[in-house]
N, C-alpha and C positions, 0 to 999 in steps of 0.2 A: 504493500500500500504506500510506504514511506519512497518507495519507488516510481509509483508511479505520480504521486505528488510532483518531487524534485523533477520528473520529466515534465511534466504539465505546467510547473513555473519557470522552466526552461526554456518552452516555447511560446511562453507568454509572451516571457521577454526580449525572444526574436521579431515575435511580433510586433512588440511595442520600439524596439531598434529597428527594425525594416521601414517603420509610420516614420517613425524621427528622419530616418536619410530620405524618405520619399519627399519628408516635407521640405530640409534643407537643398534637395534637387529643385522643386516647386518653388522657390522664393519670388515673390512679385520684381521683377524687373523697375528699376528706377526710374525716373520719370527723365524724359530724352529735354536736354534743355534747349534744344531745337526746335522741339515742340511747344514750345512755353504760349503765353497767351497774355493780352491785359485785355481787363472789363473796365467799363466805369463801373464807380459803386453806385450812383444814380445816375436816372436818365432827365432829370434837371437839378441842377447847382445853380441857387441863388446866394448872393452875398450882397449884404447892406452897407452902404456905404455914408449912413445918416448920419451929419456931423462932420463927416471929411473933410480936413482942414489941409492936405496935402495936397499937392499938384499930381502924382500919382501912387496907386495902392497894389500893391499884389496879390491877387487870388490865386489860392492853392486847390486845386481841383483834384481830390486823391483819385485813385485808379486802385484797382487789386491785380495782382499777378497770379496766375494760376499754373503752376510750375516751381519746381527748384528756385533758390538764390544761387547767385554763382558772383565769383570772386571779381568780378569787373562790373562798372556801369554799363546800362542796355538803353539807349535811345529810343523813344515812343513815336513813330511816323506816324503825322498826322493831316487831315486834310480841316481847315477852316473857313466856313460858309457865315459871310458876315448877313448879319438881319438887320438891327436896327444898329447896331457898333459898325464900326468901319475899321477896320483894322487898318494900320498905319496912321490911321487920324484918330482914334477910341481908343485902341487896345493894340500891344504886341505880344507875340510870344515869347514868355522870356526863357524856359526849358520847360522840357520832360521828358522824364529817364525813369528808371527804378534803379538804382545807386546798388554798389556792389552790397553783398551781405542780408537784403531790404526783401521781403517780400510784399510791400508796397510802394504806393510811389503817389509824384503829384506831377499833373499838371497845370504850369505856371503862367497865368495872364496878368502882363503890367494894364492899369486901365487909367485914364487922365478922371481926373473928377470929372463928374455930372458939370454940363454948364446948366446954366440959368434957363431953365422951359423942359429941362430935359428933366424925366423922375424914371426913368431906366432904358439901360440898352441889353441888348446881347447880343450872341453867334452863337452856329453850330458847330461841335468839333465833334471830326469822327477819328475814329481808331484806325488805318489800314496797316496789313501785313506788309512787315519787313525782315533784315536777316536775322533779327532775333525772336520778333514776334511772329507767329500767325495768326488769324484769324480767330474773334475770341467766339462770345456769347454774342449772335446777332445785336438780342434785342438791346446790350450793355453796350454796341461800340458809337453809340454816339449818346452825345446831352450837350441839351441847352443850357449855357451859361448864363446869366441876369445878373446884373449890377443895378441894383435900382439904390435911390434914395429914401423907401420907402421899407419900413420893418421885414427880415427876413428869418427865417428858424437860422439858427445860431449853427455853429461846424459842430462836428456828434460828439466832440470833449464833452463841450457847453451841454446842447440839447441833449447830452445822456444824463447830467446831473437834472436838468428841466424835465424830463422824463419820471425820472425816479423820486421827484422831491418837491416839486409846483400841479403838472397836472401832463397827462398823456395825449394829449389833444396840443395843437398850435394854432394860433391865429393869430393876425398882427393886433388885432386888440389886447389880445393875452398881452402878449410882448410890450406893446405899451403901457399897458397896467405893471408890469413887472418892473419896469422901466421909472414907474411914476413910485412903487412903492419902492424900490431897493436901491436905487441909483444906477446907472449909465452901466457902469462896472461891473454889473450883474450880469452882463452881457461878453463876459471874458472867463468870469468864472468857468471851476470844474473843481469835480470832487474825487477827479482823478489823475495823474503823471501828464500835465499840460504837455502836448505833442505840437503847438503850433505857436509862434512866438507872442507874445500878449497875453495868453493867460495866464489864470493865476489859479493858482490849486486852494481849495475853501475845506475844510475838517468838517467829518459827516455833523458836528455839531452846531456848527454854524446852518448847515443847511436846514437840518431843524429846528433850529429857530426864524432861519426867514421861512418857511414853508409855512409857520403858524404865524409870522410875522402881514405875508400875504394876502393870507386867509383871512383874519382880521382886518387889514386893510379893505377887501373887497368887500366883506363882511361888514363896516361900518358903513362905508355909502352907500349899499342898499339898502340899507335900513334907515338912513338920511333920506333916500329917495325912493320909496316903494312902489312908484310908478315908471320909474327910469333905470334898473338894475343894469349894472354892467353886462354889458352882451356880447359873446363872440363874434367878430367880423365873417364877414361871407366865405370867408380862406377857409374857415374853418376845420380843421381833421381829425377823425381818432386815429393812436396807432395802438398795436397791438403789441411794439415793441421798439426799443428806440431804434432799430437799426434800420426801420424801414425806411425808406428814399422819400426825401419832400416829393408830397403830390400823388402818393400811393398811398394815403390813408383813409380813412370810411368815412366818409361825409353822412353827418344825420340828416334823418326826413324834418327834424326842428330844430332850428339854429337854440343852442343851449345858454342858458346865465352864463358864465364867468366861474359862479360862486358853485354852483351845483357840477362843476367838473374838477376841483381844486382837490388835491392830495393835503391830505392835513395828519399832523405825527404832534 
């Protein structure tokens, strides 16, 4: 019996070593970085440029790579269709790579202030294959860019803490309202590892205290004015989650209070 045991786990264990080498034969093949790809991460990027006291501003327009990093910068070939911006006279290109190491990237448009009559421009920039990239996600290889002077969702540092801490919804009234109770600067914040130059990183305790700081404030003048409640602008969105792209989120069958969409801790 003890015989036949020691055979029996003998060939177990052949077994279970023949599965092991099949599987180190099997091993998924590395991704070819030839094959690589960029997306946008949205199919429109606004940036506000309300207050702009510069002769021109840089917009960073991330992208995702889909593919390996590899040890050198990779150039983004791009084609630019001006709308209401004119390029050379609005806006130039000033890069777009994905930098060695980076499995993201941006790209970079210098833009002159807004003149006088003007409350925003854009263009369209698409994606096309080059000797690094090919062709990525259709629907991702192009987005509308918009520089208005008019409130816009904030870059996803910002809008991830506005997300998690204000209210899941945007609309330029929110934004204004946020604006009127917490100061300008509210507008840089984040309550995570600032990745773009201007912000500023805010301790989850502060954010709970503006969150009920907010709410309170909204919460006073409607109750000053119970016929005039602060109300969300036509913009209005829910999302489901912050990473969703401005302009993909659910628009309600009734534009909502202000007060009755507010995260409150």
């Amino acid at each position: 019996m003890k015989k036949t045991i020691t055979i029996a786990m003998a060939a177990a264990v052949c077994v279970l070593l023949g599965m092991f080498t099949s599987c180190r034969k099997d091993e998924v093949d590395a991704y070819d970085p030839k094959d690589c790809a960029v997306n946008f991460k949205a199919r429109n990027n606004a940036f506000s440029l309300k207050g702009m006291k510069e002769d021109t501003r840089d917009l960073s327009i991330p992208v995702n790579l889909v593919g390996p990093s590899v040890d050198y910068d990779r150039e983004i070939s791009l084609e630019i269709e001006d709308m209401e911006g004119v390029q050379g006279r609005d806006f130039r290109l000033k890069s777009a790579c994905i930098k060695a190491g980076e499995l993201t990237g941006y790209i970079v448009l210098n833009v002159n202030r807004l003149q006088e009559g003007q409350s925003s421009l854009d263009c369209k920039i698409s994606i096309v294959p080059n000797e690094y990239f090919r062709a990525g996600i259709p629907a991702y290889q192009q987005s509308i860019i918009t520089w208005t002077e008019l409130y816009s969702r904030p870059s996803q540092e910002v809008w991830r803490a506005w997300f998690l801490f204000f209210c899941n919804g945007y609309s330029q009234n929110l934004h204004k309202v946020i604006v009127e109770a917490l100061g300008e600067e509210t507008e840089h914040y984040t309550n995570s590892t600032p990745k773009e130059e201007g912000q500023i990183r805010k301790m989850p305790t502060w954010w709970y205290s503006a969150s009920r700081a907010l709410y309170e404030y909204v919460k006073k003048h409607d109750q000053e004015n119970p016929d005039a409640p602060l109300m969300h602008s036509e913009d209005y969105e829910y999302y489901s989650g912050y990473t969703i792209p401005v302009g993909e989120g659910k628009k309600p069958e009734k534009l909502p209070t202000i007060l009755e969409t507010l995260l409150i801790y």
